[in-house]
C-alpha positions as CSV (number, residue, x, y, z in Angstrom):
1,X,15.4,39.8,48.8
2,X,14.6,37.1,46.3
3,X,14.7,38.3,42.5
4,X,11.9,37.3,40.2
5,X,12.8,34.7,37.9
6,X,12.1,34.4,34.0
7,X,11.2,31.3,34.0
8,X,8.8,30.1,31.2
9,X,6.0,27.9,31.9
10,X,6.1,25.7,29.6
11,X,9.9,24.9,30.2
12,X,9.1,24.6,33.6
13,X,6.3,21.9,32.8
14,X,8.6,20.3,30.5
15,X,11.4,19.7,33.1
16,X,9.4,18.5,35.7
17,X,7.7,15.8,32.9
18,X,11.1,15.2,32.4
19,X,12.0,14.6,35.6
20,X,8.8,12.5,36.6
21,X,9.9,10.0,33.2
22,X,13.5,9.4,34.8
23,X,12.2,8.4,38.4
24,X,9.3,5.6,36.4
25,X,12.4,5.0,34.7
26,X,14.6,4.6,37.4
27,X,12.6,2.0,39.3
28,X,12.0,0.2,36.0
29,X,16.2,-0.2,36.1
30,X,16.1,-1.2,39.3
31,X,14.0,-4.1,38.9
32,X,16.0,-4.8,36.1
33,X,18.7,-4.9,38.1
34,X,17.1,-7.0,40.9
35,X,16.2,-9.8,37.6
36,X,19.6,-9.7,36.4
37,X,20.6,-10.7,39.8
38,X,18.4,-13.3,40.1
39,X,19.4,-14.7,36.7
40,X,18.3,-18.3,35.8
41,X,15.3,-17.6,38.4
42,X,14.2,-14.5,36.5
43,X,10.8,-14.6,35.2
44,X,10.8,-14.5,31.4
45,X,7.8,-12.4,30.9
46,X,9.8,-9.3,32.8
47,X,12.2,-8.4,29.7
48,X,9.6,-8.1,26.7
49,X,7.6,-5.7,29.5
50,X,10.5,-3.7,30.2
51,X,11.4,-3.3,26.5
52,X,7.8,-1.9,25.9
53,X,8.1,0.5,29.3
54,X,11.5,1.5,27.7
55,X,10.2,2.6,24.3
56,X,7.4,3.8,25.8
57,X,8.5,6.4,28.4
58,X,11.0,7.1,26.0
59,X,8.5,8.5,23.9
60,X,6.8,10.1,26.5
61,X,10.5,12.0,26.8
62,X,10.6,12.5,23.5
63,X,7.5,14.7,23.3
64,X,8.0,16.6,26.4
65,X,11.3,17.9,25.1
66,X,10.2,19.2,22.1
67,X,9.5,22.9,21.8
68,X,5.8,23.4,22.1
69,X,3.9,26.3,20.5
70,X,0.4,26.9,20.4
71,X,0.2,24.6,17.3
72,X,1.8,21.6,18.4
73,X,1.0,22.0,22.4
74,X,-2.0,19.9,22.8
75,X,-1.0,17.3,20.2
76,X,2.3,17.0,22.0
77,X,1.1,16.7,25.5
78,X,-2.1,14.4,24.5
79,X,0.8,11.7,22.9
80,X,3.3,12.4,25.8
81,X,0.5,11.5,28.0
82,X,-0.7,8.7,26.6
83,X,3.2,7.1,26.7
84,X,3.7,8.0,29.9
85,X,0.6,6.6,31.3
86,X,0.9,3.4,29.4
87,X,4.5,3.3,30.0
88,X,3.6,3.7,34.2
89,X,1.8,0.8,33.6
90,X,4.1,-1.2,32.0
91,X,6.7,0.1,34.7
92,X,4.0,-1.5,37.5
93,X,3.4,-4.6,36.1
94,X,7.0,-4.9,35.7
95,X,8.0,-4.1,39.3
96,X,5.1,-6.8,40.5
97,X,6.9,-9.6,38.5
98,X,10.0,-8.5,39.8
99,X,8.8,-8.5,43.6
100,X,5.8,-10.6,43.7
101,X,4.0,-8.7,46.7
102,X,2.2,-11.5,49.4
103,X,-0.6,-9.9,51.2
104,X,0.4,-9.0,54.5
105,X,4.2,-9.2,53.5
106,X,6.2,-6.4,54.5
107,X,7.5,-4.3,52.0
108,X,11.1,-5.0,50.7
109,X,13.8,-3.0,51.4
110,X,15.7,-1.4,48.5
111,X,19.5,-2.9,48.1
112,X,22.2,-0.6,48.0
113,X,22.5,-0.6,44.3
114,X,18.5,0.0,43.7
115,X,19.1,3.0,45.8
116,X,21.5,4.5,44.0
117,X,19.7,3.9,41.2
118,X,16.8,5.5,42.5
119,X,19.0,8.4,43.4
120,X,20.6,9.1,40.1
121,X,17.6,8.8,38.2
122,X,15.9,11.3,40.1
123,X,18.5,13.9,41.6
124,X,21.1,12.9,38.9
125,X,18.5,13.2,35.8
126,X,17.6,16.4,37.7
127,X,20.7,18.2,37.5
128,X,20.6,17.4,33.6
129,X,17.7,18.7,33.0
130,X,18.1,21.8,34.8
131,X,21.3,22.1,32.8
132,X,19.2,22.1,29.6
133,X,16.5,24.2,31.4
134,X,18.7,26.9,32.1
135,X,20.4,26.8,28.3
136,X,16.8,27.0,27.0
137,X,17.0,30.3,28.9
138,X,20.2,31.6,28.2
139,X,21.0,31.7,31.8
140,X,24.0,30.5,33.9
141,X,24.0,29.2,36.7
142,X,25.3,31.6,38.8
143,X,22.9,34.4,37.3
144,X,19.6,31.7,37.5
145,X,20.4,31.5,41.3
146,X,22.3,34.7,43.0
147,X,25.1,32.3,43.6
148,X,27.5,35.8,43.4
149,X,25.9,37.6,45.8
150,X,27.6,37.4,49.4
151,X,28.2,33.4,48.9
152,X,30.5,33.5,51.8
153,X,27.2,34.5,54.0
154,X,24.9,32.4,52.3
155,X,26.5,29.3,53.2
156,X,27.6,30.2,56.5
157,X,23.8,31.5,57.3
158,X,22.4,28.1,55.5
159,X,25.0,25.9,58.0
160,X,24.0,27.8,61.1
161,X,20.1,27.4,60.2
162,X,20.9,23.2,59.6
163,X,22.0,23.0,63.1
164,X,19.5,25.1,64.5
165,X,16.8,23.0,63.0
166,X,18.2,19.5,63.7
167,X,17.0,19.6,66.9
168,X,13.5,21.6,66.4
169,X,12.8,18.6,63.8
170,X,13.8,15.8,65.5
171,X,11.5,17.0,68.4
172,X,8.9,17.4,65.3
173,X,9.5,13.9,64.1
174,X,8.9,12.4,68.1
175,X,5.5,14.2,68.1
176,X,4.8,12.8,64.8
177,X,5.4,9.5,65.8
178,X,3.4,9.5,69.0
179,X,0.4,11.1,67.1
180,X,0.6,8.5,64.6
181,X,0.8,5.8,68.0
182,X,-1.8,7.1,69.8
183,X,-4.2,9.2,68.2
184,X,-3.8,7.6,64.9
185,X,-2.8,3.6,65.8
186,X,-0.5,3.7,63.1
187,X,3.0,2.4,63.4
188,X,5.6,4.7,62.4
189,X,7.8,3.0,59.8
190,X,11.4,4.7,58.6
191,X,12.0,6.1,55.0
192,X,13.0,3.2,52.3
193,X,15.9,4.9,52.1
194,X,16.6,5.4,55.7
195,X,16.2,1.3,55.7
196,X,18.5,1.1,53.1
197,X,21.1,3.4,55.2
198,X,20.9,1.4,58.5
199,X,21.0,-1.7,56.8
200,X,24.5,-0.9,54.9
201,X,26.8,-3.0,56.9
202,X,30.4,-2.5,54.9
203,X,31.1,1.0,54.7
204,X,32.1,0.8,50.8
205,X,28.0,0.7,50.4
206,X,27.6,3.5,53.2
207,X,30.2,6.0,51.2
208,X,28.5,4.9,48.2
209,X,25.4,5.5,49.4
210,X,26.2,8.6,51.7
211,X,27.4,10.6,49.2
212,X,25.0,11.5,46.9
213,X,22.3,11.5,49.4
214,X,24.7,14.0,51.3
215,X,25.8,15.8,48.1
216,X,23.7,15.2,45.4
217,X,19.9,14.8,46.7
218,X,20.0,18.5,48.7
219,X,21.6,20.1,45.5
220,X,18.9,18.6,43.1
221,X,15.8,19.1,45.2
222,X,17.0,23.2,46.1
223,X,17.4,23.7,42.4
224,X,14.0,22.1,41.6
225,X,11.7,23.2,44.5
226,X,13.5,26.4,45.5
227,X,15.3,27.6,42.5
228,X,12.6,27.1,40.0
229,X,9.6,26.0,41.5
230,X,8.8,28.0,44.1
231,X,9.8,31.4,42.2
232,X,7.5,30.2,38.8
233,X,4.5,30.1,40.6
234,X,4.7,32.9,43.3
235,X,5.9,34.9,39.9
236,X,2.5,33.6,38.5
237,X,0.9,35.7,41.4
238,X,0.6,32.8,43.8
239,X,2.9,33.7,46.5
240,X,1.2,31.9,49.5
241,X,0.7,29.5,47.0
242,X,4.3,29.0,46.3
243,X,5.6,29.5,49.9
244,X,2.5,26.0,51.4
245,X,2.3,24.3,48.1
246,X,5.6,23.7,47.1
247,X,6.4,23.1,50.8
248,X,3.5,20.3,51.3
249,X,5.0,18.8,48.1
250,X,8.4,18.2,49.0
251,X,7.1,17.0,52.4
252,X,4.9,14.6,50.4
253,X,7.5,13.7,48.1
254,X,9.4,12.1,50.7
255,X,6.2,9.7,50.8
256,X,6.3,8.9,54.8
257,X,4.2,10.1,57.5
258,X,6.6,10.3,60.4
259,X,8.7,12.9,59.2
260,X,6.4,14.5,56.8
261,X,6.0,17.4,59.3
262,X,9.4,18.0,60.3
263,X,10.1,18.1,56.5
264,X,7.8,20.5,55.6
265,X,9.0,23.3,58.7
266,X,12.3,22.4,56.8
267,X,10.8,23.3,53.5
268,X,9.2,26.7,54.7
269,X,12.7,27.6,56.4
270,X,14.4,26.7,53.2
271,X,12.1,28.9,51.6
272,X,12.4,32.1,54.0
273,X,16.9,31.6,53.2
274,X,16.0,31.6,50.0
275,X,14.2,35.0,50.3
276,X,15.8,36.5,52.9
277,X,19.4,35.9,50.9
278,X,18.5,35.8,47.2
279,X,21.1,33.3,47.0
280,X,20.2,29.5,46.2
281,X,23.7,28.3,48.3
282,X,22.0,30.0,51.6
283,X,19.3,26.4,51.5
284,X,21.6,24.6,49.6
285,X,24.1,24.7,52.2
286,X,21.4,24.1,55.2
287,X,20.2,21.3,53.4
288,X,23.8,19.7,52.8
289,X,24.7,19.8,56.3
290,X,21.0,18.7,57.8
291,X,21.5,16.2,55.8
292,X,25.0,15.0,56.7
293,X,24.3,15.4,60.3
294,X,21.6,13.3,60.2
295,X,23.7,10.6,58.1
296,X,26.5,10.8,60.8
297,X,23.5,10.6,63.3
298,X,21.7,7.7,61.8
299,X,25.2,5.6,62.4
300,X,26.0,6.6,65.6
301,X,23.4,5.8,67.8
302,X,22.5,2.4,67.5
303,X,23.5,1.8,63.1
304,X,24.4,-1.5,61.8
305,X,27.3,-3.6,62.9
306,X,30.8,-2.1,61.3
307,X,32.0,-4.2,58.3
């Protein structure tokens, strides 16, 4: 059974602002990266932009990581908000110059490198922040998230659920897309980063990439939906809440229709480990291996060429 956690709420806002700078941030470096590439052909207006979405989101980080009391709280937030919003802006008009976007043009697919980027700046910044999250509550990490009790179990529960599942959601994801074919007449369309994946033809960019999204990415998003998340609000008296909301918004975070609903019966079962074991490794584990397996499936039924 699933302890309740201490976590305060205004740490808990403060982490997830945090995290929300680092991804604007993230695909501000990656267009920088995509105009450093270009070089000579690089639009000149791009840099001073990116300086000013810098500077500004960096003030937006700035005020979220102060300590707020009932003094400071609203000032704080009402200047954070104002840099991040200004910054997102920025960040946008940035991005547009960087990939022009021709009506009726499909939608570029992110290069190795900008995925990484994307990766780190959001599951990388994430672990970071949690770091800091968990100092501001005297915590380790081992006490934050029952990673003592019967870890042994926890993981070998979590594996046996990830292979379980594998098949209930790739049945899910079918039904998605044949809704979305016939009763919707929308064309399902992969992930961005799924694109990415098939597209990485040596396998230098396939380790590079496969790695973090098989090691990283699950770790992050358990600690952040699962590990603090979902125990804040059902702690706030929310349970339901916690258990459908957090689950819709990992789901939605993925931002993809076909396999939003196989992603959010993964959610609620990473939820019910969670309970059931009290120990965060039970979904971290599920979600490591789900996530492998799907890596090894994605290049072994019809991947890219071997380089």
């Amino acid at each position: 059974m699933l302890s309740a956690k201490p976590w305060k709420s205004d740490a808990v806002i403060r982490l997830f602002v945090s995290v929300l700078i680092c991804i604007i941030a993230g695909s501000l470096a990656a267009a920088l990266a995509h105009e450093l590439q270009v070089g000579a052909k690089a639009s000149l207006r791009f840099y001073p932009v990116s300086v000013a979405a810098f500077v500004l989101l960096g003030g937006a980080l700035v005020m979220s990581r102060g300590v707020w009391t009932l003094d400071n709280a609203v000032k704080r937030m009402a200047i954070c908000l104002a840099c991040l919003y200004a910054g997102l802006l920025l960040v946008a008009w940035a991005v547009q110059i960087a990939w022009p976007q021709v009506a009726g043009a499909p939608t570029p697919v992110q290069t190795p490198s900008q995925m990484l980027i994307s990766l780190l700046s959001f599951q990388g910044a994430t672990l970071i922040w949690v770091a800091l999250f968990l100092r501001e509550h005297q915590l380790g990490w081992a006490d934050a998230f029952g990673f003592r009790g019967h870890w042994l179990r926890a993981i070998l529960v979590g594996a046996v659920v990830a292979c379980v599942f594998l098949r209930v959601g790739l049945h899910l994801q079918n039904a998605s897309q044949e809704l979305m074919k016939h009763l919707l007449h929308l064309n399902p369309e992969e992930q961005l980063p799924v694109q990415t994946l098939r597209g990485a033809v040596s396998w230098g960019d396939r380790l590079m990439l496969g790695i973090p999204t098989i090691l990283l990415a699950p770790v992050a998003e358990e600690l952040l939906f699962r590990g603090i998340l979902y125990p804040w609000i059902k702690r706030a008296g929310f349970p339901r809440l916690a258990l459908w909301g957090t689950s819709l918004f990992f789901a939605g975070m993925h931002l993809n229709l076909e396999v939003f609903v196989p992603l959010f019966a993964l959610a609620l079962g990473l939820v019910a480990l969670y309970e059931w074991t009290g120990n965060l490794l039970a979904p971290i584990s599920a979600h490591v291996l789900f996530n492998a397996l799907n890596f090894f499936l994605l290049y072994s039924q019809g991947g890219p060429a071997k380089g």
